[in-house]
VEXDREN-2710 file (C-alpha; in Angstrom, 1 decimal):
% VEXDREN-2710
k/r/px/py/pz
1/UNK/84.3/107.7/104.2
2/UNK/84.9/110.1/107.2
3/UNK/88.3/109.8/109.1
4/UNK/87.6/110.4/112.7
5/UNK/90.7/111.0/114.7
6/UNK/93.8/110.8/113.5
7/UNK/97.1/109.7/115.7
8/UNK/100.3/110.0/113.7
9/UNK/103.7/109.0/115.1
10/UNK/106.5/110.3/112.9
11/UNK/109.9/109.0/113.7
12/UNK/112.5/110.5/111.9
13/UNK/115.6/110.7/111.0
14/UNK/117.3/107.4/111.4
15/UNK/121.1/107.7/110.8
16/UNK/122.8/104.5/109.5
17/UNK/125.0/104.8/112.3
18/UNK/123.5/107.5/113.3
19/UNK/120.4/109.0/116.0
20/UNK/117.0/108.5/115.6
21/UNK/114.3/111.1/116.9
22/UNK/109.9/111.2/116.6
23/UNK/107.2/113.6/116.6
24/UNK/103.8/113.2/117.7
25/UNK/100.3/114.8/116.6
26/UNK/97.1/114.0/117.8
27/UNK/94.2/115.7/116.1
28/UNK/96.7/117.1/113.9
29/UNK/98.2/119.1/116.3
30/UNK/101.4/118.8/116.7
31/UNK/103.3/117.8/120.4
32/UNK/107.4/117.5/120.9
33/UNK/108.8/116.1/123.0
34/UNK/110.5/112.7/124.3
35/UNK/108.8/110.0/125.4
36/UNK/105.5/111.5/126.1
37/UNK/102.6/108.9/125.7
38/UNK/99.0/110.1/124.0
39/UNK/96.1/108.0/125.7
40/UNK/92.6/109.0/124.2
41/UNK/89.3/107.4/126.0
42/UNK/88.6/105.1/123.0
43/UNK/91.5/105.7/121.0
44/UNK/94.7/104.6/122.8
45/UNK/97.9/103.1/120.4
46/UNK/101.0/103.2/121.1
47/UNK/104.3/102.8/119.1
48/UNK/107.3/101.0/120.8
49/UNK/110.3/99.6/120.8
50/UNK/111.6/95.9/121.3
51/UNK/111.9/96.6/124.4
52/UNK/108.5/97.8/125.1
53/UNK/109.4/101.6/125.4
54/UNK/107.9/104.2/124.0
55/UNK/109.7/105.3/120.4
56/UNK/111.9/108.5/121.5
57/UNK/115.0/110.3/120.7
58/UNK/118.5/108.0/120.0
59/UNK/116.4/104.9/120.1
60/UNK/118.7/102.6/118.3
61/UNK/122.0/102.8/116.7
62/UNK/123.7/100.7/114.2
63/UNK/127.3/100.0/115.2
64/UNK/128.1/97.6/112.1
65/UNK/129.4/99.5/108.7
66/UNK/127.7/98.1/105.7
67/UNK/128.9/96.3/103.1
68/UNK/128.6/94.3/100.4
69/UNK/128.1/90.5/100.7
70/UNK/126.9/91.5/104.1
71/UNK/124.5/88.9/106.3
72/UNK/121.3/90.4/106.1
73/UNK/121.2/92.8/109.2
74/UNK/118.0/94.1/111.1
75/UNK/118.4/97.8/111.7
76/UNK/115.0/98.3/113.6
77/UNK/112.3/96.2/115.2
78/UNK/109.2/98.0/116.7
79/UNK/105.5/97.1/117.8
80/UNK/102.3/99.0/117.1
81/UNK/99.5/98.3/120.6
82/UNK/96.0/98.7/120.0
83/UNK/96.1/98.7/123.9
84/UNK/92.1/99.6/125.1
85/UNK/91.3/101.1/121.5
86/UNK/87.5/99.8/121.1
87/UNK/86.7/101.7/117.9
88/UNK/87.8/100.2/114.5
89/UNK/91.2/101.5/112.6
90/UNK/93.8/100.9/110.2
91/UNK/97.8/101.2/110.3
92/UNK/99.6/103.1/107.9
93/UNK/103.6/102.6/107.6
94/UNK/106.3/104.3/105.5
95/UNK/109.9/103.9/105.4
96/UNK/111.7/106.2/103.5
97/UNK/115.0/106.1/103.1
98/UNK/117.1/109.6/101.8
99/UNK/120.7/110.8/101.9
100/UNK/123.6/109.9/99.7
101/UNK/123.3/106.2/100.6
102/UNK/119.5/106.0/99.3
103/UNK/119.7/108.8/95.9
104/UNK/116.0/109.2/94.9
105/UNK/116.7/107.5/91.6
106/UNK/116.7/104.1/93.5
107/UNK/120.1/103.4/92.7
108/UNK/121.4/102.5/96.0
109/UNK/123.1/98.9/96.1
110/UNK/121.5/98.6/99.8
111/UNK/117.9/96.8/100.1
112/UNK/116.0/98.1/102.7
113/UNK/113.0/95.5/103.5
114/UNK/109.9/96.3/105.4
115/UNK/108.3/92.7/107.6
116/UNK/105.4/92.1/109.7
117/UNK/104.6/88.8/111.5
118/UNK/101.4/87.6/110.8
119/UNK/101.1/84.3/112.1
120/UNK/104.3/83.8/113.4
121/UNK/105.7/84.2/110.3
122/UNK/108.0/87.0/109.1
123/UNK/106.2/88.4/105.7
124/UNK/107.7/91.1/103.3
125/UNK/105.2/93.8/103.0
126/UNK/105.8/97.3/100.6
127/UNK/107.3/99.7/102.2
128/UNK/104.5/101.8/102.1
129/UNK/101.6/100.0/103.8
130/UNK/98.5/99.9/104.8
131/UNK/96.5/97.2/106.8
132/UNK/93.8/96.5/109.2
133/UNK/95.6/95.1/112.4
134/UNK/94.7/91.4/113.1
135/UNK/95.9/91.4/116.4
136/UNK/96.1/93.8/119.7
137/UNK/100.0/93.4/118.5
138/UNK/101.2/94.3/115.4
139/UNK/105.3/93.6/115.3
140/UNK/107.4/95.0/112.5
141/UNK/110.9/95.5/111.5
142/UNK/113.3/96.5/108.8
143/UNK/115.7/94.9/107.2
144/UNK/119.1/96.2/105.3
145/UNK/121.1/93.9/103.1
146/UNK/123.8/94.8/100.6
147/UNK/124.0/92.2/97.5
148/UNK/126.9/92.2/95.5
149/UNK/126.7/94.8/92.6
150/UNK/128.8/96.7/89.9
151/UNK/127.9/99.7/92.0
152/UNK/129.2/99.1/94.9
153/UNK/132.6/100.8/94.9
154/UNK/130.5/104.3/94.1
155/UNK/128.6/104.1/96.9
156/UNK/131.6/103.2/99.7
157/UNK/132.1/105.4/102.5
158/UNK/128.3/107.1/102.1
159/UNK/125.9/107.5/104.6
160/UNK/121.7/107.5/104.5
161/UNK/118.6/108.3/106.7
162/UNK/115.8/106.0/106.8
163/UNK/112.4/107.9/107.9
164/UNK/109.7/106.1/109.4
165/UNK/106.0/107.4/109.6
166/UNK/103.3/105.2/111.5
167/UNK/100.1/106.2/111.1
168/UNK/97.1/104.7/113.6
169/UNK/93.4/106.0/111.7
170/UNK/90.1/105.0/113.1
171/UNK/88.1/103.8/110.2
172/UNK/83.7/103.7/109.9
173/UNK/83.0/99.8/111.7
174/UNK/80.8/99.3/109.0
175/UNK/81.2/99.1/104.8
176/UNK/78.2/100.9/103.5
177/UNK/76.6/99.4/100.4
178/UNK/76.0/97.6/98.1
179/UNK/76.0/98.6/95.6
180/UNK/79.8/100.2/95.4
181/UNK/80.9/103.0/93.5
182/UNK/84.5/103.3/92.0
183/UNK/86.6/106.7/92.0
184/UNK/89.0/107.0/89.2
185/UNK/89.7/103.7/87.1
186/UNK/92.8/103.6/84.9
187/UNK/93.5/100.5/82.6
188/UNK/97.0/100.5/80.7
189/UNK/97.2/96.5/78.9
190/UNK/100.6/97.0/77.1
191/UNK/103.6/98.7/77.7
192/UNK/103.6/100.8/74.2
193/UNK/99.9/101.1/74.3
194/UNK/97.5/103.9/75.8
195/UNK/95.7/104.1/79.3
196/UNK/92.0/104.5/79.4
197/UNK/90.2/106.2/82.2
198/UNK/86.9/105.8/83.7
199/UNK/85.0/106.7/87.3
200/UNK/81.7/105.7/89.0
201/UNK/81.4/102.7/87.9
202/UNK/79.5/100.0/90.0
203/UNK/82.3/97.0/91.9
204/UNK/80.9/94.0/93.1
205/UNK/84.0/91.9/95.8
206/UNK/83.4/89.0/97.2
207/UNK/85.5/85.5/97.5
208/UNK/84.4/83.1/95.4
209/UNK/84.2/78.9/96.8
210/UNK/87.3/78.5/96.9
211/UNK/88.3/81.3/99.2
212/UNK/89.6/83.4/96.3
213/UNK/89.3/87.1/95.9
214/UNK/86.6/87.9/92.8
215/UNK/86.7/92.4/92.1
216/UNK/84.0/92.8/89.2
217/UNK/83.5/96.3/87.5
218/UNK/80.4/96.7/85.3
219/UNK/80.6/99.9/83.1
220/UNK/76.4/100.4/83.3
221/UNK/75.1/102.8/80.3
222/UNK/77.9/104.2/79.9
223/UNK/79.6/105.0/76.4
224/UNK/82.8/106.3/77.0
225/UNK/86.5/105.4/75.4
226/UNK/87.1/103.3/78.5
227/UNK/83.5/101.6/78.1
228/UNK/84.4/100.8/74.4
229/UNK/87.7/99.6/74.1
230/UNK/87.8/97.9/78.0
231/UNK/84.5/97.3/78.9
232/UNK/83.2/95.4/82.0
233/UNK/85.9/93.6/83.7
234/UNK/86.8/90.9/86.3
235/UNK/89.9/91.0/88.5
236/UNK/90.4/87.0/89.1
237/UNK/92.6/85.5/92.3
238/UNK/94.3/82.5/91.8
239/UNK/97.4/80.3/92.6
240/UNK/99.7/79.0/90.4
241/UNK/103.3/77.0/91.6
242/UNK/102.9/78.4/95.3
243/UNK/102.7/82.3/94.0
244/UNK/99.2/84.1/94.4
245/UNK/97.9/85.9/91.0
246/UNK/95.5/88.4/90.0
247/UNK/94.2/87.7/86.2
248/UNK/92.4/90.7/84.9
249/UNK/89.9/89.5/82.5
250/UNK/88.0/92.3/80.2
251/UNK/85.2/92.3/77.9
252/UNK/86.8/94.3/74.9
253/UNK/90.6/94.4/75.5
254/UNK/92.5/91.9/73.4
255/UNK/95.6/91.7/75.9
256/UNK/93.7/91.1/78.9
257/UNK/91.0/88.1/78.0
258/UNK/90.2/84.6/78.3
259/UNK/92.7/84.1/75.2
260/UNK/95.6/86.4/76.3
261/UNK/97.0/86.0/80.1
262/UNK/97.5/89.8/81.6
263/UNK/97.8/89.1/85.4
264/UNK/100.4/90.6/87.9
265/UNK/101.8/88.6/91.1
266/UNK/100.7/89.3/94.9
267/UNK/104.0/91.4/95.6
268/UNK/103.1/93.7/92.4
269/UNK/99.7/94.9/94.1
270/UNK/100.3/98.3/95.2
271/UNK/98.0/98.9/98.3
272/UNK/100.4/102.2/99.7
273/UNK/97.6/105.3/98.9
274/UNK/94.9/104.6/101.0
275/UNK/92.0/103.9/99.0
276/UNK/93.3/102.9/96.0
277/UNK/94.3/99.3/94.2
278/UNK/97.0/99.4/91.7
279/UNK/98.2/95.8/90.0
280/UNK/101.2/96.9/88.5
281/UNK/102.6/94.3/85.2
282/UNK/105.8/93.8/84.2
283/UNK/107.4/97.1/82.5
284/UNK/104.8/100.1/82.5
285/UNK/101.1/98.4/82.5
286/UNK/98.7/98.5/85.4
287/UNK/95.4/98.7/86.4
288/UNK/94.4/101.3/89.1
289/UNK/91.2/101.1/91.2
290/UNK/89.8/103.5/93.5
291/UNK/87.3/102.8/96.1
292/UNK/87.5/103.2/99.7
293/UNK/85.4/100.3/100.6
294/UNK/87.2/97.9/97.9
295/UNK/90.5/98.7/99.3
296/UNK/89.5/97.9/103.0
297/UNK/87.8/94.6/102.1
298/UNK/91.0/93.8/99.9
299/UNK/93.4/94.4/102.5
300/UNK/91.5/92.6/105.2
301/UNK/91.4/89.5/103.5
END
């Protein structure tokens, strides 16, 4: 699908305790400066602050050191307006935190969380997102909390940047098709066991009577590995205690049929690379889907 115009607003780097700064680019041109605003005809977003200022050099500071045990505090709260945009578009958001405080292995003692209010409700979203906005108002805000761990004498005294990217994309209105074509597919049903890949294969989505979200994959003529030992499959929404599920159900694969449960939770569905589904089980298996349309339908509803 073609990506019209692009408006990126790249905030970074966030201090803990520190200064916080942004760049701009519109069209992919890049603009810096402080507090400049971008208005296009059509196109018009805007990232601010609670206080309804435009994002910009030293916005925020934390004065409170971390620790552990810590109440949960909220480092940064900030609102993305669709203001007079009239064509249709999608958000992307990153936090990314670096430094001593964050090491890349994932280490870190401190929990960074990444909300948005969708109903009134504060609801824990990755912290690589995507979404189609709901409202003219999207708010957001991130979290920092510092359980109790054996690791938290080694990290005492250290100090972190958290790196914020929003990302405002105008998306096609409307969802060509059907039928729908996949990109890659990529099916792993054990942790041990191997992963079989396929691509351009037909997907059928819909929601099913009761409101639940049906993904079916047929594999055609094809006679490939993945055809043979996966086969057609269905991805199944469901609830179960108050947690939303996705059941993968396959034609050939032992691990993931109507006898043997293979399903992941909501919060395991990776949606952060635009344009492609990845339900991630417990230890290493997942199942990755790529398709453009798919993704936006999923992430809509």
């Amino acid at each position: 699908m073609k990506r019209k115009w692009v408006l990126l607003f790249f905030m970074a780097i966030l201090l803990v305790g520190g200064t916080f700064a942004a760049t701009w680019a519109y069209f992919m041109k890049t603009f810096k400066s402080e507090n400049n605003f971008v208005n296009a005809a059509v196109f018009d977003v805007d990232v601010v602050n609670k206080d309804g200022e435009t994002i910009g050099d030293a916005d925020f500071q934390i004065d409170e050191k971390l620790y552990p045990g810590m109440d949960t505090l909220e480092a940064y709260s900030f609102s993305i307006n669709k203001n007079l945009t009239e064509v249709p578009m999608e958000y992307e958001v990153k936090v990314m935190p670096d430094g001593d405080l964050f090491p890349a292995d994932g280490s870190s003692p401190v929990v960074l969380t990444l909300q948005r209010e969708v109903e009134g409700n504060w609801e824990n979203i990755d912290l690589q997102s995507t979404f189609i906005p709901k409202a003219d108002v999207e708010n957001l805000r991130i979290l920092l909390d510092w359980p109790h761990s054996d690791r938290d004498t080694a990290f005492q005294g250290k100090t972190g940047n958290i790196n914020l990217e929003v990302i405002a994309r105008q998306i096609d209105g409307d969802i060509s098709g059907p039928p729908y074509y996949s990109g890659v597919i990529e099916f792993k049903a054990t942790p041990n066991g191997r992963t079989f890949k396929t691509s351009n294969k037909e997907i059928t989505f819909y929601k099913n009577e009761e409101g639940y979200k049906i993904i079916e994959v047929s594999m055609g003529d094809g006679e490939g590995e993945f055809e043979e030992r996966v086969g057609n499959f269905r991805v199944v929404e469901s609830e179960d205690k108050g947690k939303t599920w996705y059941r993968v159900y396959t034609e050939n694969e032992y691990y993931a049929s109507e006898k043997q449960i293979w399903r992941v939770r909501k919060e395991s569905v990776d949606t952060s690379e635009y344009g492609k589904l990845r339900f991630n089980a417990t230890l290493s298996p997942y199942l990755l889907i790529e398709s453009e349309e798919l993704y936006r339908w999923f992430i809509k509803n």
